[in-house]
N, C-alpha and C positions, 0 to 999 in steps of 0.2 A: 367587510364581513364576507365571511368563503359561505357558500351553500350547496353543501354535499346532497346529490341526488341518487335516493333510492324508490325502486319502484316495487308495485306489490298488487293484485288482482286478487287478493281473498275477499271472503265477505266484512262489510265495515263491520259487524258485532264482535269478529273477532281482534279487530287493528285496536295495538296501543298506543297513545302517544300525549303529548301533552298537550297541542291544539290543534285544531283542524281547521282548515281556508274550504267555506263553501261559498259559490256562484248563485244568487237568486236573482231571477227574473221579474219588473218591475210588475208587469199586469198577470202574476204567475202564482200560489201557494207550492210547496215545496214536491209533489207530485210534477209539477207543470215544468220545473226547475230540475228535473233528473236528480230529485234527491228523495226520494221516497223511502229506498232503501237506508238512511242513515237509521240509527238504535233509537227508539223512541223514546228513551229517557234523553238521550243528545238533542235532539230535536224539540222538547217540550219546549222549552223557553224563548227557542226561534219562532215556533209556531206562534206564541202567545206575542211576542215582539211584532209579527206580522200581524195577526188579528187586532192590534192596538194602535196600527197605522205607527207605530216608532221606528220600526225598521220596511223602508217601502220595497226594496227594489231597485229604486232609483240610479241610473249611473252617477258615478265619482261615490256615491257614501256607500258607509261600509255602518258596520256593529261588533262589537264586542262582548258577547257573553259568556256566564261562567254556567256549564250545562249542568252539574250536578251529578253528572255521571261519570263515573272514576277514574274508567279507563281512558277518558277524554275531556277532562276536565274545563277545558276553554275553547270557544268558537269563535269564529271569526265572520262574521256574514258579510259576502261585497255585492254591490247590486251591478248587473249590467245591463239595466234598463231595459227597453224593450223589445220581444222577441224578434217581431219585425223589423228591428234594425240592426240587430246584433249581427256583427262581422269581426272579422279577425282581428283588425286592430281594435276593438271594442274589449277582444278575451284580451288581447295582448295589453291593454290601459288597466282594465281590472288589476288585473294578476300585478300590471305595475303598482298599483293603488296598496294590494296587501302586501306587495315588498317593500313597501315603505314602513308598514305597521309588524314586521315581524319583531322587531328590537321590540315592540311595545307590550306584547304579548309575553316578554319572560318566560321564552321555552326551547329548549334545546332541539326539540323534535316537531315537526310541527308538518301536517299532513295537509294533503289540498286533496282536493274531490273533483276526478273528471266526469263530466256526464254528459249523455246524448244529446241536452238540448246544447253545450255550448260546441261539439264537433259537426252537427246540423247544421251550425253558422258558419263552417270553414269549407275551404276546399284545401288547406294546409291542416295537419295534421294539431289538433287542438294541446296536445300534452308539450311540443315544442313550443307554441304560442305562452300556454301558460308557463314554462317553465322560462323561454325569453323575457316575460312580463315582469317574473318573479325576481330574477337575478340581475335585470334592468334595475327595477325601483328597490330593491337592498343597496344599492351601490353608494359607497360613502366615500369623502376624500376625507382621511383623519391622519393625512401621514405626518404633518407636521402639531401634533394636536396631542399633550399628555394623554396617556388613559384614563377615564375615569369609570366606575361603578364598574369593574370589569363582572362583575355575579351578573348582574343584570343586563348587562350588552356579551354577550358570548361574540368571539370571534369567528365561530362559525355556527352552522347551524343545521342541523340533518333533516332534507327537505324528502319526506314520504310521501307521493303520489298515491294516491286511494282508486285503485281501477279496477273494480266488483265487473263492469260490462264489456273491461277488451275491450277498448276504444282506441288503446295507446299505448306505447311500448315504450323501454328503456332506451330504443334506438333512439325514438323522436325524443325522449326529452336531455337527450345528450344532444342534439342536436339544438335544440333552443338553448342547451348551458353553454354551447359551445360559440355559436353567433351572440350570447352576449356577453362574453367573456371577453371575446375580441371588442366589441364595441366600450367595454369599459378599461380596456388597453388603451383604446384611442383618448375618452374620457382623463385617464390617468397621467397621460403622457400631456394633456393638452390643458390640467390644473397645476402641473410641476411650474414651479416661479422660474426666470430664464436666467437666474444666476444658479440654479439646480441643472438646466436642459441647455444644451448648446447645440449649433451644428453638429459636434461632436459627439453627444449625447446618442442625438439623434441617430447616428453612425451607428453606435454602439448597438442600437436597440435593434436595428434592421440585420447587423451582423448577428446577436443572436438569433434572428427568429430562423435567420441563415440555416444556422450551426441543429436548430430544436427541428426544422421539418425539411431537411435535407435543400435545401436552395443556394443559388450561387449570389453572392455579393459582391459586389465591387462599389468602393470609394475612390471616387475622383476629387485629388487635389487640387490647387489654387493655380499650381502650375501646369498641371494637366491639360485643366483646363482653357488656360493661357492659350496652349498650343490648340485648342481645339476652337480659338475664336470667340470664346462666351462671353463678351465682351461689359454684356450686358450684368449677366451673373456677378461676374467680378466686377462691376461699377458699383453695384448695392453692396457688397461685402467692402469695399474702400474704409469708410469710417470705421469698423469695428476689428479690435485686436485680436478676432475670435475669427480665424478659417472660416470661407464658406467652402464647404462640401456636395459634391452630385452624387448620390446613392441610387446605384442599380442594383435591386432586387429580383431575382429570376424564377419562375418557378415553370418548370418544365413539365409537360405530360406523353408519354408516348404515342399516345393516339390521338393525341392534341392534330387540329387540321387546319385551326385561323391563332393569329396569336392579338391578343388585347393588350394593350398597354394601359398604364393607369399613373397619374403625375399629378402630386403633391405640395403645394403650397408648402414650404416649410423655412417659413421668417419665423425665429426662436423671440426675435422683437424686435417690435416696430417701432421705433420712436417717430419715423417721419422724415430722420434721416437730415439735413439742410433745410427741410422744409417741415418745420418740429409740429408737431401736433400740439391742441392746448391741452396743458395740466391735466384737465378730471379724465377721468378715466384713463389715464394712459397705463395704467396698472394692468387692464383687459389686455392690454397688444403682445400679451405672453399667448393668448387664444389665436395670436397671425401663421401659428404652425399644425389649427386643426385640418388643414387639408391633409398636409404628411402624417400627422396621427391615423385618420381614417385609415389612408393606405398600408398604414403600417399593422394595422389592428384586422386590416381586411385579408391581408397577406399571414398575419395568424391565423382567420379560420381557413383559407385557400390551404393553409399547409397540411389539415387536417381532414375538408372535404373531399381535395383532392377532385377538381373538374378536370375533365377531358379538354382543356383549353391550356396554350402558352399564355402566362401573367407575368408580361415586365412590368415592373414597377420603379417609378423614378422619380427622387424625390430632393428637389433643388433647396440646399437651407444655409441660410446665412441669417448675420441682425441688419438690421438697417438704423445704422448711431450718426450722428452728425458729429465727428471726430476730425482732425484738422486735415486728412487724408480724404473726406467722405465725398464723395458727389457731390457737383456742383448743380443748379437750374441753369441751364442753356451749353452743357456739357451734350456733346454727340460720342456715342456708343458704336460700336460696329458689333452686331449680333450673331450670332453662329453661321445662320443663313446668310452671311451677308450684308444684310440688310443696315441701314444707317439707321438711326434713332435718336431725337433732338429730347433731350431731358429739360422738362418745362416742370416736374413735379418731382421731388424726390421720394412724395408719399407714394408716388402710384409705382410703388419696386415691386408689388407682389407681379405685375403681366410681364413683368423684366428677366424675372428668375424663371416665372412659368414659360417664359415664350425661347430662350435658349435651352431649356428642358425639355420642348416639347418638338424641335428641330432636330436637338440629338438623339431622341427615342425614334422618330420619324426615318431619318437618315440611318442609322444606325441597325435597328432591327426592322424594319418596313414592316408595321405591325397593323394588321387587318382594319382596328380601330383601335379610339386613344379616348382617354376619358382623365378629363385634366377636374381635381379640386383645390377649392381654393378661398379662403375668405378675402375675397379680391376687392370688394367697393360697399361701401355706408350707401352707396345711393340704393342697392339691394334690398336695404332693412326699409328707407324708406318704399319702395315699390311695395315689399312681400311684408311685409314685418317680419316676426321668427320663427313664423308656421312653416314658410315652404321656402326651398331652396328655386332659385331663378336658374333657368339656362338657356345656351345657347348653342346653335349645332351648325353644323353646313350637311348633315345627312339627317331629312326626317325619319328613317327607317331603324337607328340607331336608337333618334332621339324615343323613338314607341318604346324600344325596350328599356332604355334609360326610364321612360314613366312608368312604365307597367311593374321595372323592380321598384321601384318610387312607390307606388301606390300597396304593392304587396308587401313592403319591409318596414311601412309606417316614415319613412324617409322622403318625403311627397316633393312633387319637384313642378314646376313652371314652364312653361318656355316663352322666351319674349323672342319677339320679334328681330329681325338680322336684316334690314333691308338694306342694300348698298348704299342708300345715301345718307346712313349713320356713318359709314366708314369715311367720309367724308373729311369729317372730324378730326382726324387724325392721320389726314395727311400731314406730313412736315414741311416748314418753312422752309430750313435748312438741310432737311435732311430728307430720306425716306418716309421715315413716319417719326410721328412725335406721342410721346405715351401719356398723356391726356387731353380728351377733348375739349376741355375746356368750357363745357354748358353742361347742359341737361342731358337725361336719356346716360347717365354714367357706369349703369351697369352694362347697357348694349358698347356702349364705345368699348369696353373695357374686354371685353368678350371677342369683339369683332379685330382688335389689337393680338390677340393670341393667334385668330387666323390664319393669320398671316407667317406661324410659325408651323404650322400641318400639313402644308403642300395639297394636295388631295385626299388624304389622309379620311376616312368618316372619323368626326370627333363629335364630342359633346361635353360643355363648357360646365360645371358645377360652382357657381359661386353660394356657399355657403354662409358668407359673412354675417346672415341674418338667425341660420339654424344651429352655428355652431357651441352658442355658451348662453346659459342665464335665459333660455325656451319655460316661459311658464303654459298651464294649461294640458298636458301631455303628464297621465301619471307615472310613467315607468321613467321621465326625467328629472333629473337631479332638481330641487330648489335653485341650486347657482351652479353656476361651474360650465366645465366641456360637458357638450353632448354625446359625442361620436360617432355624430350626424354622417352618414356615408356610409361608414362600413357594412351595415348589411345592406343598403342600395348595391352596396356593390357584389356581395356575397349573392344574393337572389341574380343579383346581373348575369354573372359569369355562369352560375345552376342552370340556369335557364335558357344562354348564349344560343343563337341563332345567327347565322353566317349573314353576315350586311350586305346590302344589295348597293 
């Protein structure tokens, strides 16, 4: 569902429309809640829902009423609990909460109300927040799915901003349609089934975004490759009849003075490879390409905001099939770098592709810092469950700003521990290194295995395997599916870039 953004600063007695989205505060009546000025025939029935203790305030619940009044015929009340604690992701869950409930509401137009008390609680501009929140939780995957009741579900929907006090402008909520827009790229790209998405796909998608905000693309083939040593890369692609592909993405700025790199997980599927994973769920392993989704979705809004920073982006994809060609266990690799590599697990391909990926962005552009995603290890989900993304760095300085866009873009992130006698682990028998540790501690081994691909490099490891699909508790996330966990981590990243020490 599209939701067209218009903005409008008259007074609400005069706004038409057919429903309206207001914010009320738990320990608050509607004065308290910067709603005072709504038309007092609109407000009667809110009022009386709150004097009844039926509508509290409360976060997550919402209400639905029919006002009586003509020009505004239906209301939507979302609580966001209490004043005291109300923060940016707090506006940004709301507003997720009634992008969920717009289809329910049967209205082609449908208005939301900014007020002082919910821009009080930001230090980012509240009309981006809500309109982020808004276009997050409408987001539907129905691509393979008849239509049905189309009267009642409109395919888009004209979303009127109500802003009586100048709080917020057209800019900023083009700017939250814009960062979620991209994030539900990444989302969309990352629910496609992988007889739909290929390496190749993948190509395609990156070459447009090329072609829409002026950027340079190159794809690297299998033979290219060859010549470049990526030994490792083309081990995982062996099984499957499907190319794997290395997608450089460029996005240049004139006044740019550090360049960041940023590098993508992108197994279109995972089966396991020689080393098959069991039956159930093996359906989900179309979700082993949301690291490249992000970056692909994140390199959308980059086209548009346009930062003072160099953004290569590179994005290693292939499937991992267990076909009579595929990788063997106790198979040795020669890596971009170099480096020997004793193959003990054919499931552990995602550090295989990431780690000759992250050699040739290294070598190749000598980029300030690198910031690798990637739904790399299960042992992640157990550590964090699917709230926060885990990582790892070898530069704390990085890693600050890695959290701090983490914590501003609701994209919240960890850092476990790197001590050297986890790498331990993975030294090789036979070889240099061997790409599983083989115990415990499987998202550090697995982290600390890419290291060894960034030379000195400042980096910072994103293992997502836990935030990337099927995140409940988060209203502006899908019930199932891709999340598009990253892209604005990485969006706020680059806004905000500060030269690494």
């Amino acid at each position: 569902m599209e939701l067209n953004i218009e903005y409008s600063n008259i007074s609400l007695t005069n706004e038409k429309m057919e429903a309206l989205v207001v914010f009320v505060a738990e320990d608050s009546d509607l004065r308290g809640s910067g709603l005072s000025a709504l038309p007092s025939q609109l407000k009667k029935n809110l009022v009386d829902s709150m004097k009844l203790k039926v509508f509290s305030g409360k976060k997550g619940k919402s209400q639905q009423l029919f006002s009586g009044y003509t020009k505004i015929p239906q209301i939507l009340a979302v609580g966001v609990g209490k004043k005291a604690e109300l923060d940016a992701e707090t506006i940004r869950r709301s507003a997720g909460h009634a992008g969920k409930l717009l289809t329910s509401l049967k209205a082609n137009k449908v208005g939301f109300v900014v007020s002082s008390l919910l821009q009080a609680a930001s230090e980012t501009d509240v009309g981006q927040l809500l309109v982020e929140g808004l276009v997050l939780g409408a987001y539907e995957f129905n691509l393979y799915k008849k239509p049905q009741n189309n009267k009642s579900n409109p395919k888009s929907i004209k979303i009127h901003c109500c802003d009586p006090e100048k709080i917020t402008s057209l800019k900023a909520l083009k700017a939250g349609k814009i960062r979620a827009d991209g994030t539900n790229t990444a989302r969309t790209l990352g629910n496609l089934p992988a007889n739909d998405l290929k390496p190749k796909d993948l190509a395609t998608e990156a070459k447009k975004i090329a072609r829409q905000y002026k950027m340079e693309c190159t794809v690297l083939e299998e033979k290219e490759m060859k010549k470049l040593g990526m030994g490792m890369l083309l081990g995982v692609s062996r099984g499957s009849r499907e190319p794997a592909k290395l997608i450089i993405l460029e996005y240049n700025h004139q006044k740019a003075k550090q360049t960041l790199a940023i590098v993508g997980k992108g197994v279109t599927f995972d089966s396991g490879g020689i080393s098959l994973k069991p039956g159930k769920n093996m359906d989900e392993m179309k979700f082993d390409m949301c690291g490249a989704a992000a970056v692909l979705g994140a390199m959308k809004v980059i086209g548009q905001i346009n930062p003072k920073l160099n953004i290569v982006a590179v994005i290693p994809t292939t499937e991992n099939l267990p076909g009579g060609e595929a990788q063997r266990p106790g198979d040795i690799v020669t890596a971009h770098n170099g480096k020997r590599v004793e193959i003990l697990n054919t499931d552990a391909e995602g550090r295989l592709i990431l780690g000759d990926a992250l050699s040739y962005v290294v070598k190749e552009f000598k980029p300030d810092a690198v910031i690798d995603l990637a739904t790399l290890t299960g042992a992640c989900v157990t550590a964090l469950g699917h709230l926060t993304t885990g990582a790892i760095t070898n530069n704390d300085d990085l890693m600050e700003q890695v959290r701090i866009a983490g914590n501003s873009s609701g994209d919240r992130v960890w850092q476990l521990p790197s001590f050297p006698e986890y790498g331990e682990a993975i030294k090789g028998k036979y070889a240099d290194l061997q790409n599983i540790g083989g115990g415990d501690s499987g998202t550090i081994v697995g982290g600390m295995f890419l290291e060894h691909f960034v030379a000195d490099t400042p980096w910072v490891h994103l293992d997502i395997a836990g935030t990337s699909w099927n995140v409940k508790y988060i209203a502006y996330q899908p019930n199932s599916g891709a999340t598009g966990v990253g892209v604005r981590l990485l969006v706020d990243l680059v806004q905000n870039w500060t030269p690494t020490k």
